[in-house]
N, C-alpha and C positions, 0 to 999 in steps of 0.2 A: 412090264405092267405092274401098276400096284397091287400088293399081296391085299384079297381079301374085296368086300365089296366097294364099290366107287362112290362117292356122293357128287350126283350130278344133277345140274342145271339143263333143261333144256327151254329152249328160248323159240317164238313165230310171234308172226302175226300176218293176218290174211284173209281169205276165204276160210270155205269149210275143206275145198280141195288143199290149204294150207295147212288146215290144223287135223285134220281127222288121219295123216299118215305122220304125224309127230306122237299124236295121240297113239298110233299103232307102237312102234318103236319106243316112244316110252315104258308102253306097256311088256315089251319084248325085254328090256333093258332091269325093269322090274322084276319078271318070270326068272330073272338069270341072275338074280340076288342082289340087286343094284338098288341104290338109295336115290331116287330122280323124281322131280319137281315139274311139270311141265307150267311157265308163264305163256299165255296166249289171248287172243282174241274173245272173247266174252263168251263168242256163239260156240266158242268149243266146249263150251264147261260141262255140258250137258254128257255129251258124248266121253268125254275123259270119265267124268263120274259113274258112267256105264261099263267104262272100260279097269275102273281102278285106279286111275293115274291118279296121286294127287295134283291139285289144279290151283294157281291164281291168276286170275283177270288181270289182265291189261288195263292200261288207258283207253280209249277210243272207241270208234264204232264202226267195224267195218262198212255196212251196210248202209249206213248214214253216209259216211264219207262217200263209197263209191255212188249215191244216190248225185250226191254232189258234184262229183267230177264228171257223170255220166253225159254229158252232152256233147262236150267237147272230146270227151277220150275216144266215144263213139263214131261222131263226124270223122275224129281223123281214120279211123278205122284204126286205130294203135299204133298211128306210126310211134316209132322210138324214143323218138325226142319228146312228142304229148305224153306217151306212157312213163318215161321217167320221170318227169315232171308230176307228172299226177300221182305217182305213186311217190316220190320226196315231199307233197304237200301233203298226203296221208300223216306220213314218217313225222316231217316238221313240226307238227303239233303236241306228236308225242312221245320225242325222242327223252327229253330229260326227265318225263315222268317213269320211262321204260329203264332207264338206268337206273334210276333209283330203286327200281324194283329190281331190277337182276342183283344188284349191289347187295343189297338186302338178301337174298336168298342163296347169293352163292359165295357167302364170304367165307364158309367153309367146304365150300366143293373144290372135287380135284377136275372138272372142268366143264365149261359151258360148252354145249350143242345150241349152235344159233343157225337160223332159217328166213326165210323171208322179208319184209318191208325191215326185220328187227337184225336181220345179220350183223351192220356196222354196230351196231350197240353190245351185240354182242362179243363181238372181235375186242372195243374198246374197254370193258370190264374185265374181260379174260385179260388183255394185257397190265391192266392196272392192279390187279390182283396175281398176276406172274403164273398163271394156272395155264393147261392146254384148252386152245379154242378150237371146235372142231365145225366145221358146216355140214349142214344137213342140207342138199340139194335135190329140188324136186323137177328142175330145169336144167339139163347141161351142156353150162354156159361159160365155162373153163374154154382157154385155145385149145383147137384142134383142127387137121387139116381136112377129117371126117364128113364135117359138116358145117355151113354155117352158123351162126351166131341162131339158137333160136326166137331170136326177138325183133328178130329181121323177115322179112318173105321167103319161103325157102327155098331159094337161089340154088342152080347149081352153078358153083362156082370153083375153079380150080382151089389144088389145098391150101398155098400161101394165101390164095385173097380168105377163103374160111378162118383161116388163122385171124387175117386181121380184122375180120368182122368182128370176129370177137373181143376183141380186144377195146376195138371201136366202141362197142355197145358197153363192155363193163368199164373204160375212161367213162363215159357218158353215163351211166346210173353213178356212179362215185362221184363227179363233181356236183348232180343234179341233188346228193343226198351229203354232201359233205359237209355243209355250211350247218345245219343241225345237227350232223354226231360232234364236229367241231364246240358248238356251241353249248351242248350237252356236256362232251372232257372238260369245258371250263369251268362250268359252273355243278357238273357236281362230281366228276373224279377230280379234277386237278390236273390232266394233265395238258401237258402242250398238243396246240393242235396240230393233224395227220394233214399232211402235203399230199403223200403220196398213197395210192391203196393200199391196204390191207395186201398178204402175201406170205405163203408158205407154210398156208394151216392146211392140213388133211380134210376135205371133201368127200363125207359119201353119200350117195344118189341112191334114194327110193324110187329107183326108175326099171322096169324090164328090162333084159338085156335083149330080149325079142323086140322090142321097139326100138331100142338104141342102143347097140352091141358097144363093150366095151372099146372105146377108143385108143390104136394101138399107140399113139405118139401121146397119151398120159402119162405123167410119171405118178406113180405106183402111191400117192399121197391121194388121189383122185380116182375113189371107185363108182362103178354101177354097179350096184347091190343087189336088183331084185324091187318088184316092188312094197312098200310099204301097205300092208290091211291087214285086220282084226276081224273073223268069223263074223256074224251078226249074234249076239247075244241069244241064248237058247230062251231066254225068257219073252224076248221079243213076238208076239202074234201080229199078223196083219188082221186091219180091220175089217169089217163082216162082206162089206160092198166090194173092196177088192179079190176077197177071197171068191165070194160068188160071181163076178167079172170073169176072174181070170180061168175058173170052172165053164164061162157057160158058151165059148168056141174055140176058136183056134185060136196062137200064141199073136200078142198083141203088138205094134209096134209101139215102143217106148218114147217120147219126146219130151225134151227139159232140156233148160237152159240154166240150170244151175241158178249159180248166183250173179248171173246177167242182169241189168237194171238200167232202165232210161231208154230203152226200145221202144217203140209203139206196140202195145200187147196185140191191140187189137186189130189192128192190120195183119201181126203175126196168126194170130188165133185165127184169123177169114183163112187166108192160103191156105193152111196145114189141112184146113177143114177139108176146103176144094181139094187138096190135093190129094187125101187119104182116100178120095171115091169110096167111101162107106167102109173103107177096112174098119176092122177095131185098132183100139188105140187109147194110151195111158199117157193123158197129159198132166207132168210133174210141175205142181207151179210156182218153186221155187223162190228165189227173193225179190221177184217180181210179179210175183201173183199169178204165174203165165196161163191162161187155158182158163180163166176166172169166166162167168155166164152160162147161158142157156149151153148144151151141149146134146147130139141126139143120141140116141141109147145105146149107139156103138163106141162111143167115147168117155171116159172115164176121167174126171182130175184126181190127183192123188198128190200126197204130201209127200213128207219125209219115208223114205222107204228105202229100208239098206239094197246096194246095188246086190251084194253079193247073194241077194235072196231072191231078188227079183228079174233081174237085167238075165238070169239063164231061161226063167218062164219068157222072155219073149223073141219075136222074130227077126226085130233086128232094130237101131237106137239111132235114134235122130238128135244131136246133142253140137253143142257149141265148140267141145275140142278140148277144154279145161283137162290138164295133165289126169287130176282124178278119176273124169269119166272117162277118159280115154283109158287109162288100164283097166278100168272095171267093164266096160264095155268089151275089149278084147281078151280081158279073161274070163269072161261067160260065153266067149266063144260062137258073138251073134255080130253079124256085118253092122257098118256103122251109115252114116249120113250127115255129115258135119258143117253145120254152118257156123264159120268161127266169126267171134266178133272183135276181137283185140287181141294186143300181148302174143301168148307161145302158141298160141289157138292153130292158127294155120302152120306152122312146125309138126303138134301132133296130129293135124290132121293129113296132113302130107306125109306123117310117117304111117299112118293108118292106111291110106294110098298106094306105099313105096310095096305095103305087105299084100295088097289084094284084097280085101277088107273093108274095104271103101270104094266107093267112087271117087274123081277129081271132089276135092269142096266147093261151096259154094258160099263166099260172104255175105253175111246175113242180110245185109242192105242190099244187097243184087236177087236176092230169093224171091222166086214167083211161085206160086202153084204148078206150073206145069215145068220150071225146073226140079223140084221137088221131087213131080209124079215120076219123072224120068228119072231122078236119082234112087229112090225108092226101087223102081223096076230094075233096074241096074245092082242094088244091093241085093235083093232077094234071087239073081242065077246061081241057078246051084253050083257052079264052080267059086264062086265069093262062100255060099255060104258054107261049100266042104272046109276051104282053106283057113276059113274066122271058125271052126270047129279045130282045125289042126291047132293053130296058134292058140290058142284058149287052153287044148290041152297041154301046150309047151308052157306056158305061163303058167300053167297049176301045178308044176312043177317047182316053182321058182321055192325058194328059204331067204324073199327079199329082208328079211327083220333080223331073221336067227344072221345072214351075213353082216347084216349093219350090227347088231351088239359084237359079233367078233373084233370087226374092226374098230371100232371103238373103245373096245376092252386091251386090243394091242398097240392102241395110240396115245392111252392116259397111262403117263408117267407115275411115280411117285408124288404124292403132293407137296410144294417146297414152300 
């Protein structure tokens, strides 16, 4: 390892479940006397600045873009092939402005941590500057005979065919995203274009090892860390109506779809209604506005509100599957309900399933009210909800951050 503190780059772009566990680990990497930059997505800036990290913006707009793709990403329900595609027209617009920026800020680091939509970018500076490239993995999506590919339906599938799922799926994000990092090394490193993937960078995963146990047939460049989060700021209050809400019965059921977009809200908002039979309930309305209108007095919308403050005040969380909420959901230690709508969605939610924790899913386009009620009923027996109490407290265990600055600190070289 290099004697002394590191100057690093870390590199995303994504949602907020992208940037707010980069955001964490920056800030870990920081804490442990480390010189680190996080570039990211726009909407993270807020949070980084909460958090201390210094921050620069990206190109792009996540929210815009996925507004854009949402119809068709949706329709397919995510199959593979759509979600790669959708997600390299993200990338494609602003892959050579995202170079330019790492270029710029890491021309004296001893190495990039790249993540998300921006990984090849970052693979391709780290190579052109001869520095180490590390990935930061919030999906794991490395061969393994463990488990399928998470970007696929989650098969159970003997371990050769797992193996080659994966493999399947990361061919197919690399040529669906290649023709832009390609296009990017020409015109602004210089260098010849990449045939072949990327290969032989260390990998560590802001992932639970209680949701996805280390995988025994990884070589040892490829960890599960622990998950990535940051306390909620002690300065933080909730606002007056949540507080007097969450004060005035019993623990509420939580419902958010994140940064889901291009749904029908309002179809969604009827069901949930029906289906909660007058429970209480904290509808999160996310980057879709969700739960927006008249509401009756047992229901509540609510904004941005840290999970780790809130998600243990209530009785159990109705959410999409996104990697994010799914840890945070299961480390507050309250049963889930997952309607996934794309991407790794049905992966975490079937790993929420695998634990007891869950009901079977139910994708968002098939959801009635009265599948719902019965999911609902099913989350809340007390045998789900001893067990999402057990795991909660195995997860609050975890030193996801403090392991990822380890590894990281014993994978940067010397700077050459």
């Amino acid at each position: 390892m290099k004697a002394g503190p590191l100057r690093l780059v870390a590199l995303t772009f994504g949602t907020e479940g992208d940037s707010r566990p980069m955001v964490a680990l920056c800030r870990g990497l920081r804490d442990a006397g480390h010189d680190v930059v996080l570039l990211c997505e726009q909407a993270g800036q807020a949070y980084a600045a909460e958090c201390g990290v210094p921050f620069v913006a990206l190109a792009g707009d996540m929210a815009q873009a996925l507004q854009s793709a949402s119809a068709g990403f949706l329709r397919s329900g995510g199959e593979v092939t759509h979600t790669a595609k959708a997600l390299a027209e993200i990338a494609r617009a602003n892959t050579t402005a995202w170079m330019r920026a790492t270029l710029e800020h890491a021309a004296r680091a001893d190495a990039i941590i790249a993540a998300g939509l921006a990984i090849y970018v970052g693979l391709s500076c780290a190579e052109h500057l001869r520095i180490r490239a590390i990935g930061a993995g919030l999906q794991p999506v490395m061969p393994t005979r463990a488990f399928a590919s998470p970007f696929l339906p989650p098969w159970r599938l003997p371990g050769w065919a797992n193996v080659l799922s994966h493999r399947l799926v990361l061919g197919l994000m690399w040529r669906a995203f290649r023709g832009a990092v390609n296009d990017g090394r020409r015109e602004v490193t210089k260098q010849k274009p990449r045939r072949a993937e990327f290969d032989g960078y260390p990998i560590v995963c802001g992932i639970s090892p209680v949701l996805v146990p280390q995988p025994r047939d990884w070589p040892g460049r490829f960890v599960i860390a622990g998950h990535w989060w940051l306390p909620h700021a002690d300065a933080w209050t909730p606002p007056p109506a949540l507080t007097a809400f969450l004060k005035a019965g019993d623990a509420p059921v939580y419902i958010g779809f994140g940064s889901m977009v291009g749904f029908d809200r309002e179809r969604l908002r009827a069901l949930v209604l029906d289906a909660l039979d007058g429970r209480r309930a904290l509808l999160f309305a996310g980057w879709s506005g969700f739960g927006a209108g008249d509401l009756p007095s047992t229901v509540l919308q609510i904004g941005p509100t840290p999970h780790d403050w809130l998600l243990p005040q209530t009785g159990l969380v109705v959410h999409h599957g996104g990697a994010g909420t799914t840890h945070a959901a299961a480390r507050a230690g309250v049963p889930s309900v997952v309607a996934p709508f794309a991407g790794d969605q049905p992966f975490w939610a079937d790993r929420l399933t695998r634990l007891g924790i869950a009901p079977p899913s139910i994708p968002h386009q098939a959801l009635t009210a009265q599948r719902l009620r019965e999911s609902l009923a099913l989350a809340g027996d007390a045998r789900v909800l001893a067990r999402a109490r057990s795991v909660g407290e195995a997860m609050s265990r975890e030193h996801g951050v403090a392991n990822a600055v380890a590894h990281v600190e014993s994978w940067v070289g010397p700077h050459t």
